[in-house]
Each structure stands twice: as C-alpha cells, then as structure tokens.
ZAMARGU-4260 file (C-alpha; in steps of 0.2 Angstrom, whole numbers, plus 5000, padded with zeros to 4 digits):
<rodrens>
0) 4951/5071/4861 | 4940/5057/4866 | 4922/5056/4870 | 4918/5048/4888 | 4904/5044/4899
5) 4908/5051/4914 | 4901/5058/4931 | 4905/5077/4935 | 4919/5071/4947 | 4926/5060/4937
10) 4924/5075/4922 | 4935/5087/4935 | 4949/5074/4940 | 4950/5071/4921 | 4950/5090/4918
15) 4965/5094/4929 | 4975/5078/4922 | 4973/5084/4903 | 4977/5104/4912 | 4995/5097/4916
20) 4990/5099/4936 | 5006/5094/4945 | 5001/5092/4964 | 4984/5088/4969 | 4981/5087/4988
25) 4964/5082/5000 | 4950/5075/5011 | 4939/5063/5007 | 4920/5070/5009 | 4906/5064/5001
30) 4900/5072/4987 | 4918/5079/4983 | 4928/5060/4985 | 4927/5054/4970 | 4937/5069/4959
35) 4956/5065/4970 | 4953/5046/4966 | 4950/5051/4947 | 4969/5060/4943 | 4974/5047/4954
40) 4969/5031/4943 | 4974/5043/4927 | 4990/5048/4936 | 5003/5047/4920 | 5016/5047/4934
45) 5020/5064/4937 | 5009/5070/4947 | 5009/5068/4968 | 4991/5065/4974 | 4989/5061/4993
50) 4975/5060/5004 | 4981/5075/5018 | 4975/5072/5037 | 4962/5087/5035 | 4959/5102/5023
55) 4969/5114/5029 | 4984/5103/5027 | 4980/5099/5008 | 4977/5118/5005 | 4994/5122/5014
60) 5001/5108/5004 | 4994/5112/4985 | 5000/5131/4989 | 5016/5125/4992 | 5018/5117/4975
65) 5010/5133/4966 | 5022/5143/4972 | 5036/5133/4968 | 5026/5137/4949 | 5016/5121/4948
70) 5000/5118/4945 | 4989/5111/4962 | 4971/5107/4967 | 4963/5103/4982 | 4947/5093/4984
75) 4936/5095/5000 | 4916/5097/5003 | 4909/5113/5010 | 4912/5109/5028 | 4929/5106/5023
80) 4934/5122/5018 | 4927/5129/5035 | 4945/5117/5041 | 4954/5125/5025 | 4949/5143/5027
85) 4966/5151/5037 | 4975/5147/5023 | 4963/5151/5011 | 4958/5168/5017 | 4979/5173/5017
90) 4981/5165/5001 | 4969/5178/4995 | 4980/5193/5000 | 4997/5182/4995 | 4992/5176/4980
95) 5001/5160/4971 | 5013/5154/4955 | 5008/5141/4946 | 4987/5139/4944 | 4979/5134/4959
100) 4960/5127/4960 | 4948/5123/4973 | 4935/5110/4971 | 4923/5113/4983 | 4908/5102/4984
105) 4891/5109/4990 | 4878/5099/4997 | 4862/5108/4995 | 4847/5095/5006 | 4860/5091/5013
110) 4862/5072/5009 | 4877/5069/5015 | 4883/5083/5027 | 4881/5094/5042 | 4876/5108/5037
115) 4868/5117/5021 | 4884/5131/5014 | 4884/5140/5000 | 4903/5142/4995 | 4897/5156/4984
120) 4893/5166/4999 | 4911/5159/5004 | 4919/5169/4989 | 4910/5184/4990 | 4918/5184/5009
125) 4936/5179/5005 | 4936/5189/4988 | 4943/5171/4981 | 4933/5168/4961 | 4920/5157/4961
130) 4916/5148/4945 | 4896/5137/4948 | 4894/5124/4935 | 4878/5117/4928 | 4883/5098/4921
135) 4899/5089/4919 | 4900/5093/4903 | 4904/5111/4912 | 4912/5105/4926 | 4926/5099/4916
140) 4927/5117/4906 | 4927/5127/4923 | 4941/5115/4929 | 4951/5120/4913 | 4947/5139/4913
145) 4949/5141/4931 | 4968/5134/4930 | 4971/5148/4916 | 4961/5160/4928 | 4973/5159/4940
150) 4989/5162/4932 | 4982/5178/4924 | 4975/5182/4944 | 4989/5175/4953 | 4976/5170/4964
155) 4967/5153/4968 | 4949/5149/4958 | 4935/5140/4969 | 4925/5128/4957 | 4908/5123/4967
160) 4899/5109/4960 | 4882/5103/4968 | 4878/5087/4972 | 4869/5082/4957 | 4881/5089/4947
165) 4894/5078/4955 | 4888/5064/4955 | 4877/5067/4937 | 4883/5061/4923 | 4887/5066/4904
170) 4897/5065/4888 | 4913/5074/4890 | 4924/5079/4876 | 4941/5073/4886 | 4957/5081/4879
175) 4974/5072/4881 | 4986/5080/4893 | 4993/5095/4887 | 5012/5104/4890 | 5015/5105/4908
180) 5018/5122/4913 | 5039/5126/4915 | 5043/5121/4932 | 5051/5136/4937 | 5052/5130/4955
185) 5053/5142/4971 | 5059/5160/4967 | 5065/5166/4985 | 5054/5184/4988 | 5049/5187/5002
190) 5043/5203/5000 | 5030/5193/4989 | 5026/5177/5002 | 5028/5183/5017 | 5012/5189/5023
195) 5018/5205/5032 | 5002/5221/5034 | 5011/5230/5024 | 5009/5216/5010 | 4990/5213/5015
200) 4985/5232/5016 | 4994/5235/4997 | 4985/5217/4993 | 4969/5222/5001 | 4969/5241/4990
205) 4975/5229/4974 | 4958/5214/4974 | 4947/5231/4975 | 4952/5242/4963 | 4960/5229/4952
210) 4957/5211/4954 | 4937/5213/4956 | 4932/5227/4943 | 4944/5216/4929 | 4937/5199/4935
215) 4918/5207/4934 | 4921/5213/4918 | 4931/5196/4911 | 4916/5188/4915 | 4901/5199/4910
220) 4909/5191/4892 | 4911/5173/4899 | 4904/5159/4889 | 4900/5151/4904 | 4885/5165/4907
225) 4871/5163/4896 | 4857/5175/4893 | 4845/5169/4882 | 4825/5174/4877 | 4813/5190/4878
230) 4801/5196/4887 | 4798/5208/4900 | 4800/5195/4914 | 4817/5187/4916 | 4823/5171/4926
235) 4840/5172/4936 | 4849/5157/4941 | 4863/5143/4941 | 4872/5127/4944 | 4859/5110/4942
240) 4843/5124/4947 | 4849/5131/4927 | 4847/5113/4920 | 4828/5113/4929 | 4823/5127/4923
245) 4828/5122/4905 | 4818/5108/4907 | 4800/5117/4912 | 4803/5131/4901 | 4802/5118/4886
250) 4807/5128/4872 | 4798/5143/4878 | 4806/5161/4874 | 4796/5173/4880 | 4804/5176/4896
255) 4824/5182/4898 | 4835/5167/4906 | 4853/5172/4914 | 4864/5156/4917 | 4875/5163/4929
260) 4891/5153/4929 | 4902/5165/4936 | 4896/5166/4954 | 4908/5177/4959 | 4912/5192/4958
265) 4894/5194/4951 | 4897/5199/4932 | 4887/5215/4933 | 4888/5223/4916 | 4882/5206/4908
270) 4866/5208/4922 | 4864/5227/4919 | 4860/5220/4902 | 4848/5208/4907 | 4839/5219/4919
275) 4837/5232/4902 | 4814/5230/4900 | 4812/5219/4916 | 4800/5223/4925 | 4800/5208/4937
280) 4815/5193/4940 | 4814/5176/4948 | 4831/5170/4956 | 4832/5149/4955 | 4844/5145/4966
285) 4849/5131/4980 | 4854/5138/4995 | 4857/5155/5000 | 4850/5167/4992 | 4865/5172/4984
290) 4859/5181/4966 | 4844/5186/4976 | 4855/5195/4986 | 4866/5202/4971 | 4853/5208/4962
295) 4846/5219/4972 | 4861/5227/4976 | 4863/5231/4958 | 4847/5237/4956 | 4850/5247/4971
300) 4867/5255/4965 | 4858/5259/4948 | 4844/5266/4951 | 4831/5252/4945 | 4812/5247/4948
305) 4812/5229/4943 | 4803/5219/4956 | 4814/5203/4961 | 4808/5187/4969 | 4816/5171/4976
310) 4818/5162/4990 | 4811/5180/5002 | 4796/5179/4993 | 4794/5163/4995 | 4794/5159/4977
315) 4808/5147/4979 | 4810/5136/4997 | 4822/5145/5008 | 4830/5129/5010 | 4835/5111/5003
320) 4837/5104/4987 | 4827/5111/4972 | 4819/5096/4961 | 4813/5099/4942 | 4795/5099/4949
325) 4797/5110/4962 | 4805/5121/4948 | 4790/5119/4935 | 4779/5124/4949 | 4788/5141/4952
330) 4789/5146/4936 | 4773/5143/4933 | 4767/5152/4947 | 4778/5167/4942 | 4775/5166/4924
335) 4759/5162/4926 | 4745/5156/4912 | 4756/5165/4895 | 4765/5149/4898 | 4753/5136/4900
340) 4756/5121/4888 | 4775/5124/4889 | 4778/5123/4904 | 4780/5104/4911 | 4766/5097/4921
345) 4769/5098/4938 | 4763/5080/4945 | 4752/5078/4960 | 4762/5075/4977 | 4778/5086/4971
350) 4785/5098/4982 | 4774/5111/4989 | 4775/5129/4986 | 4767/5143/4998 | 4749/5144/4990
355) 4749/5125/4980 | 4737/5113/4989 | 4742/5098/4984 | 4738/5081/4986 | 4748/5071/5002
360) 4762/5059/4996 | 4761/5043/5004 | 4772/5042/5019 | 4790/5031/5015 | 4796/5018/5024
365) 4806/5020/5037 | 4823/5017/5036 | 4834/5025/5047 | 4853/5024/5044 | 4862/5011/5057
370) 4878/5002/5056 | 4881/4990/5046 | 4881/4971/5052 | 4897/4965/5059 | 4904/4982/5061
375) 4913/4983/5075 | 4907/5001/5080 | 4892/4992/5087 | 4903/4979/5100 | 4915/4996/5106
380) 4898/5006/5109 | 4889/4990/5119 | 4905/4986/5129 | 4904/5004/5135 | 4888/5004/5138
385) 4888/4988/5147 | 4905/4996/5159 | 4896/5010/5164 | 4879/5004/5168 | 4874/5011/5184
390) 4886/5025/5181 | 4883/5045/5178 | 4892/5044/5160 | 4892/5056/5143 | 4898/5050/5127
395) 4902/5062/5114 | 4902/5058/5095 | 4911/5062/5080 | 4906/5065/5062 | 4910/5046/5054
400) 4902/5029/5054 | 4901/5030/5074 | 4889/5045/5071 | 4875/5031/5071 | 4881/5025/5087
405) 4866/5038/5092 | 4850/5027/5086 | 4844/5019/5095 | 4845/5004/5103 | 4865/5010/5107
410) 4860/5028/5112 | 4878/5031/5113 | 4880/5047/5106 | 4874/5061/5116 | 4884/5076/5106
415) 4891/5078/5088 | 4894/5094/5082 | 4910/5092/5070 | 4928/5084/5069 | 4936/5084/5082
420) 4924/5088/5095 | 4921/5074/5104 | 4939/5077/5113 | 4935/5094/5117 | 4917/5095/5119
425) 4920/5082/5133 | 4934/5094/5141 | 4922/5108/5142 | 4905/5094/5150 | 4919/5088/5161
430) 4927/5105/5168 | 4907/5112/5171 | 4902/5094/5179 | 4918/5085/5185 | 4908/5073/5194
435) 4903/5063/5179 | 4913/5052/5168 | 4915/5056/5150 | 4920/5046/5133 | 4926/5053/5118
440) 4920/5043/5103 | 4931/5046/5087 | 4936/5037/5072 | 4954/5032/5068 | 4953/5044/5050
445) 4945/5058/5058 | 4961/5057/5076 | 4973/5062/5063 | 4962/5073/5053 | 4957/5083/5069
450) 4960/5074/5085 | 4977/5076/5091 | 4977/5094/5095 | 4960/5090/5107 | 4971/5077/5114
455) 4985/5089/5117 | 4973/5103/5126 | 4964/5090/5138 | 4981/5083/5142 | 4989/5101/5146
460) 4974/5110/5154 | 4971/5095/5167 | 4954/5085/5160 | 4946/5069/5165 | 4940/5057/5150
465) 4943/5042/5139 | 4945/5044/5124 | 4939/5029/5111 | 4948/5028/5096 | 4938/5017/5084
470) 4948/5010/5074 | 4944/5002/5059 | 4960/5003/5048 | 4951/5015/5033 | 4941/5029/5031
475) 4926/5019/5030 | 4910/5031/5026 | 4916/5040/5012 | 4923/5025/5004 | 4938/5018/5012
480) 4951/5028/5007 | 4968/5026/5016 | 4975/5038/5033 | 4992/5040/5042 | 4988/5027/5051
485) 4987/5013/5036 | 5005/5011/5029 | 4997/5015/5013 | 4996/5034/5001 | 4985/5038/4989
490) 5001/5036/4976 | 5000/5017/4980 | 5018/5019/4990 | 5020/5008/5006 | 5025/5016/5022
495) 5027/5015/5041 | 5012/5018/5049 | 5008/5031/5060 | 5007/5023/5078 | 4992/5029/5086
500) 4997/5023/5103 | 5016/5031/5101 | 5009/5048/5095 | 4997/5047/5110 | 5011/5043/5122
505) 5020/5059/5116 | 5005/5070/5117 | 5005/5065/5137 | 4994/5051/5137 | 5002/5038/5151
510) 4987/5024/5147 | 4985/5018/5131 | 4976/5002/5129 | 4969/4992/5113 | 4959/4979/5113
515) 4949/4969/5101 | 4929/4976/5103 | 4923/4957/5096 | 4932/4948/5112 | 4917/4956/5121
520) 4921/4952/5140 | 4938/4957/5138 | 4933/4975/5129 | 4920/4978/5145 | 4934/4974/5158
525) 4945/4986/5148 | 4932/5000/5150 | 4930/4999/5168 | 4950/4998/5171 | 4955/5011/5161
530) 4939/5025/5164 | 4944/5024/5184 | 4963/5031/5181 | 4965/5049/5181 | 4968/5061/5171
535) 4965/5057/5148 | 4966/5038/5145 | 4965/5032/5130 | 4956/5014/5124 | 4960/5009/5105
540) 4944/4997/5100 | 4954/4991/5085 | 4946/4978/5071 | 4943/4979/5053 | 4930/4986/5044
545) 4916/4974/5041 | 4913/4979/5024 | 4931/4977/5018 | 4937/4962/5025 | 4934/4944/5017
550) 4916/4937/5022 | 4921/4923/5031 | 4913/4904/5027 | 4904/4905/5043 | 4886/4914/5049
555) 4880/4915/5066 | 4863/4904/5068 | 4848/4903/5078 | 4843/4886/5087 | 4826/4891/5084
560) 4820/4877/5097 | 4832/4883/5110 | 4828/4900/5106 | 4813/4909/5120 | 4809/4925/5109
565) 4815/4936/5123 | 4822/4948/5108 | 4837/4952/5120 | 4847/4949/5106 | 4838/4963/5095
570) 4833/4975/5108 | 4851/4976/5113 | 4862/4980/5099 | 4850/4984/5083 | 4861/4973/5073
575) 4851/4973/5055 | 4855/4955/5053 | 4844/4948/5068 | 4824/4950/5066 | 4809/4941/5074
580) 4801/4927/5065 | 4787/4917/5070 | 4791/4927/5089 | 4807/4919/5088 | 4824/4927/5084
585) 4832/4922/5066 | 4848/4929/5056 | 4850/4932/5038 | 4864/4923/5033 | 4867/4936/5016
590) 4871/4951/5031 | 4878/4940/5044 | 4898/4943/5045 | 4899/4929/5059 | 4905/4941/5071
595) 4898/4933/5086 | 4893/4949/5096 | 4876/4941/5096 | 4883/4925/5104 | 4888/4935/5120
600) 4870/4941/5122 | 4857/4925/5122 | 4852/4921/5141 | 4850/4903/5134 | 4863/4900/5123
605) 4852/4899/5107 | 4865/4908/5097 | 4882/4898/5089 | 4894/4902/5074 | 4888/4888/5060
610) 4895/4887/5040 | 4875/4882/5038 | 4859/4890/5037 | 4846/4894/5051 | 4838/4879/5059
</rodrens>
C-alpha cells in the first residue's frame, strides 16, 4: 500500500490494476480518457488493453472476457454508452462471469460534450447498478467494490464519475495488485449466454424480485452512503454537489445530510431513515433531477408529508454544473438565517438563484474555440470551399477537431449532430434535394469508430456525396490516442494498418482519392474532379496533426513593406497565428508551424517561408 497523488482517473485505472482486472477495452472521450491510459502505463503485462473503434465494440469485447471468468472494464463518456447501450441493456438480462465494470463519465455543463446525461437515469432504465462517487479518494473504492459487486450479481456495475471528480485530484491509499481471479476460461452453456425470451422473461422476473430488493438493501448499509447531522430539515445529494455542500455547511449539524453513493437502485430503507422528523428536504444534485425524482416516489409509496425541493422548485438550476457558490447560496436560501455565520459567504457576482439579485460579473473575453495553427483541417475545409464557390453545396460535420470547421471565417459546417452523421445526414439532404451537392466532413478516428456502416448505406440505397476523410493520423482532441488506421494498439504492439482507401473500395466506393490538403491547388483541383462523378466518392485530405509532428526550423513571415493590409490572409482562413498590426498583417512566429496555407492567399505575394523573425 502506498500513498499517491493522483487524479480520479488515474485513482480508477490504478483501482482496477490492484483489483487484478484482466481485460480492459475503450473510446477515448473527454473527461473519461485518461482512466484506459492509466492500467495501460501500470499494465504488469497481463492485462490486454486496446483502444476499440467505438463503444459498443469495447463493451462487446470486455463481456467476452468476463465470461470466459475474467475480470473486464470499459471506459467511455456519457454519450458513449448511448453507442454501447445494445449490448448493455442484453448484458442486463444475460448477465456475466468474471467482474465486469463500466466507467462511465458524466459531463454535467457540459465542458466537453454534446449533450447534458445523467447515467444514473441510465441505470435506473437498464436495471444495471450505479455506484456515484464524490472524490478520487472514492472513485478508487467504488472501482474496487463494484468488481466484488459483480461477481456476487453476476451482473455489470456502472461507476459514474463527474467531471470534477475526474479530473480532481487527491491522496489515494493504492494497494498492490492483488490474486488474479482463477481463469476458469469459457464454460460452454447456452441455456445461460444465449439470449433466447425464455432466458430474458425468467431474467426479467429474477432483477425484480431478486437482484433489486437485495441490492437496495446491500446498500441501505453501504459505507459509501452517509447520513450525518440533526435537525428537522435534511439535505440529499451526491458525487462533487456532496463535496459543496460540506464546504458551506462548515461544521454545521443542525440539518440531516444523505451522501448518497449508491445511485442506483436507490437505497430506500437507509432514506426511509433519513426522512424519520423531516419535515422539508433539499436534493443537491447535477443534472437530472434524479434523487428528486426518487424521493418523492418514496415518500409517495410511504405515505409521507415531507416537503421536498430541488431543481422543480428552483432551489437548485435545472441545468449545468453546480459550483461551491452556487451551493452556499441554496443552502442558505433553504436553511435560511439558523445558519448564518456557518454557512460560507456567498461572493458578489456568483451564480444567480431565482430571487438573489446580484451584482453583474464583468463580461469575459471572448475566445471562441478554433483550430489550431497549422492544422490541416483548416487547408481541407478552404480547398472545399474554394472548389465550390459559385455552387449550391451542404457540408455536414462530425463530432472531432473538424467540429470548428463551423466558426467562422470557414463556415463549413452546416450540421453536426453525432458520430457518424455526417455520412448519413448527407444521404438523407441529398435524397429530399438531389439537386445540390453534399460533403461529408469526418475524421479519420471517428470513420472507423462510426463511419463505415454510413458509407455502406449511401453506397447501397444509391446517394450522391463526397465524403472527406480528414485524416490526420491520431485521434487528435482527446489527446492523440492511436486507431485502426495507425499501425499502433494501445499495448504498444506494431501492426498493419487499416487501409482506408482498401476498406472503402470494398464497401463500393469506385473513387478514392488522397491528397495532401497543404499542396493547396492540387487539393482544390481534386474537389472539383472528384465532387462531378456520380454516385459516393471519397477524397482522403491526409497530413499530420499540427500538434504532434516536429515544429520545423522554419516560420512563415510577413514582408511588412510588400504587405497592403488587405487582411485577405486573416479574413480567409482565421488562422490564430496571422493578426493586424499597425494595419499590416504579421505572424507569430511562437504559433506559426510553417505550413504555408497563408502563402497561397496574399494578392501581392507579401507572405514567404523564412527560419527568421517578422520584418
């Protein structure tokens, strides 16, 4: 046992390696990345991690392994497990072997996501155990608890950390890896795996009347609930929202605090206890309204009077992430003055409640997300744009680095909804208006994540579109991790890369081209070829990542006394290295990648590749 410093992700990839996990399988998405990368560096060499193409593929993968009786896990953020969830919703009925955890990633705000899901809601749904932890130091005990969960189930545990607790850090007591579990391997039965509806209807009666009533009451007595104080009023609530509401009580006891940690099933004889001489509760909680919800169903079934409020009553926002401030100030509202002087001060300019008037924060900088310089993104999107002037065109986006192809001065995303769209979204514009011509925007990561089967369907039922793979050789916004299409896994091991241009021949794709998008005139000329043959065409804009390749020697630089100020250089591709100075274009040499994009754009030529500084 040793004493580490760690973030929460880092404290569950630590948790599974010491739990003796045998098989861990993922996508990378931000905030969840970070725990598959944590067993991998600690991998003591017998455990297989990979990066899978998409989530239902690692679920399908880590099932495999537990029922062959060895411990699996399989990391993904909450869209992710929208991919995941065909598997996941028979795993429920089937159940597994060997332990089986979910590390499922919320992103309450959301920072770095879609959309705003609440996974807990997701349990209660697919009857799957939902363990909510409140600091690393938890995450890593959830981690080990739900592995023993699931053998004594035979079903798969979700662990759902938040953002903050993610990417929070804290001193974790980290054991060494224990005895792996005997590697039984498969036991043929398929009366037991083989989802028939005789199997799911005896399954469906069993998680009613067995798996739910014995989990409830496992966890009306789990240490990870806490119910703490006195008082007449109570406070519900969970995950980083418990660690706020610590911090304004202050030492304050005269109000009854629930930690629930065991989101699901909800623990109801532990909260039938906490509801004994409440008259009133406040539910803290991010997202849905999820104890909210659960409480008043108890109270319902039991006959109560205790007045509950949350995010209906607009106690708590009905949306976004809660802060510490925003939590001093609802506690304070509920409480009201018993509490004063233990309670934190709420600071001017915090987060607004219903009936709080408080002073205006000052307006932040702007600073909208764009990509970054050199990227070659930017040179696909404009040689696009530049093919199809003049044209009716619609360009559909993806969910990647090319999502920014949107701001403007590109504007060339006109849809994104999630992966894998583009391909199809595009299918459904072209078959209402076949009159227009229509690009598919998608990353090289998310084509085998999500892209081939839209590929397959626009081949078969007869569309008209390109689709643009940009290719960039890693998966680039949530930190680079490798793909099928590398020639790199997760265990280090060097293999034949998947050949895009072969796997879209074989889906029916008679044009595949690639080009280079920084050979600019070539990359136009390509467009306007390739967009006038019938039928799905495909253009692979392949280059490097800007932010993984060596910076080269070299900058691109202004001749400031050539230069006219016209700004075309600025006005056309929004590349964060190029501003005005003194009305005159200049580039910062310490963002400038030397690309040369900019170099294709000046009307007077002021714009050359130099190892030197401005002029």
């Amino acid at each position: 046992m040793s004493k580490q410093f760690v973030m929460g992700n880092e404290a569950m990839g630590l948790a599974a390696v010491a739990a003796g996990v045998r098989c861990v399988a993922g996508y990378p998405g931000t905030p969840s990345t970070e725990v598959l990368e944590t067993v991998a560096k600690n991998n003591p060499g017998d455990i297989h991690v990979e990066w899978s193409d998409n989530e239902k593929a690692a679920m399908e993968v880590a099932a495999g392994a537990s029922f062959a009786g060895q411990r699996s896990m399989v990391t993904m953020k909450q869209v992710g497990l929208n991919v995941a969830t065909d598997p996941l919703m028979s795993l429920s009925y089937v159940g597994v072997e060997g332990g089986m955890v979910l590390i499922v990633a919320d992103d309450p705000g959301p920072i770095s996501s879609q959309t705003e899901q609440d996974t807990r809601t997701f349990g209660q749904y697919s009857k799957i155990p939902v363990l909510d932890p409140s600091s690393p130091e938890e995450a890593y005990a959830m981690v080990t608890e739900a592995f023993s969960l699931s053998e004594r189930y035979h079903i798969p545990v979700i662990v759902r950390p938040v953002t903050r607790v993610d990417h929070g850090c804290g001193v974790v007591d980290i054991a060494e890896r224990g005895a792996l579990r005997e590697d039984t391997g498969f036991v043929r039965d398929p009366g037991r795996w083989v989802i028939f509806p005789k199997l799911s209807n005896r399954s469906h009666k069993a998680i009613f009347e067995e798996r739910l009533p014995g989990l409830a009451k496992e966890y009306s007595g789990s240490p990870f609930n806490r119910l703490q104080g006195k008082g007449t009023k109570g406070i519900i609530t969970s995950s980083i929202s418990y660690e706020y509401v610590m911090e304004a009580l202050n030492g304050y006891e005269d109000v009854k605090v629930l930690k629930v940690g065991t989101a699901y099933p909800f623990p109801e004889p532990l909260v039938l206890d906490f509801l004994d001489g409440l008259t009133e509760v406040l539910a803290v909680e991010e997202l849905d309204p999820y104890l909210e919800d659960q409480l008043f169903r108890t109270i319902g079934r039991n006959g109560l009077s205790t007045k509950v409020y949350g995010k209906y009553s607009g106690h708590i926002p009905a949306s976004g992430e809660n802060t510490a401030e925003l939590v001093a100030a609802a506690l304070h509202r509920f409480l009201g003055q018993e509490a004063d002087g233990c309670l934190l001060t709420v600071p001017e300019g915090s987060a607004a409640l219903p009936d709080q008037e408080l002073a205006p924060a000052p307006d932040l900088p702007v600073r909208p997300p764009v990509l970054c310089a050199g990227c070659s993104h930017r040179s696909s999107f404009y040689a696009v744009k530049q093919a199809m002037k003049g044209k009716k065109a619609v360009f559909t986006g993806d969910i990647g680095c090319y999502t920014l192809g949107n701001a403007a001065p590109l504007n060339m995303v006109d849809t994104c909804l999630c992966m894998g769209a583009d391909i199809t979204q595009a299918q459904g514009l072209y078959h209402a208006e076949p009159d227009k011509k229509y690009f598919a925007f998608i990353g090289d990561s998310t084509f085998f994540a999500s892209g081939i089967t839209g590929v397959i369907n626009a081949v078969y039922n007869q569309a008209e579109l390109t689709v643009c793979i940009l290719d960039n050789s890693t998966t680039a916004m949530t930190g680079h991790q490798p793909h099928p299409g590398t020639g790199v896994t997760m265990m280090g091991e060097r293999v034949n890369p998947v050949d895009m241009t072969k796997v879209l021949q074989g889906c029916g794709v008679e044009t595949v081209i690639t080009v280079d998008p920084m050979d600019l005139d070539k990359a136009v000329e390509t467009v306007k070829t390739v967009s006038e043959k019938p039928g799905v065409k495909a253009i692979i804009f392949k280059h490097p990542c800007a932010a993984i390749v060596k910076k080269p020697d070299e900058v691109c630089e202004v001749n400031r006394g050539t230069c006219i100020g016209c700004s075309r250089c600025i006005r056309e591709i929004g590349c964060p290295a190029i501003f005005l100075d003194d009305g005159k274009a200049r580039i910062d040499p310490g963002l400038c990648t030397a690309c040369g994009l900019c170099t294709y754009l000046c009307p007077v030529d002021a714009i050359h590749v130099t190892g030197g500084a401005d002029a």
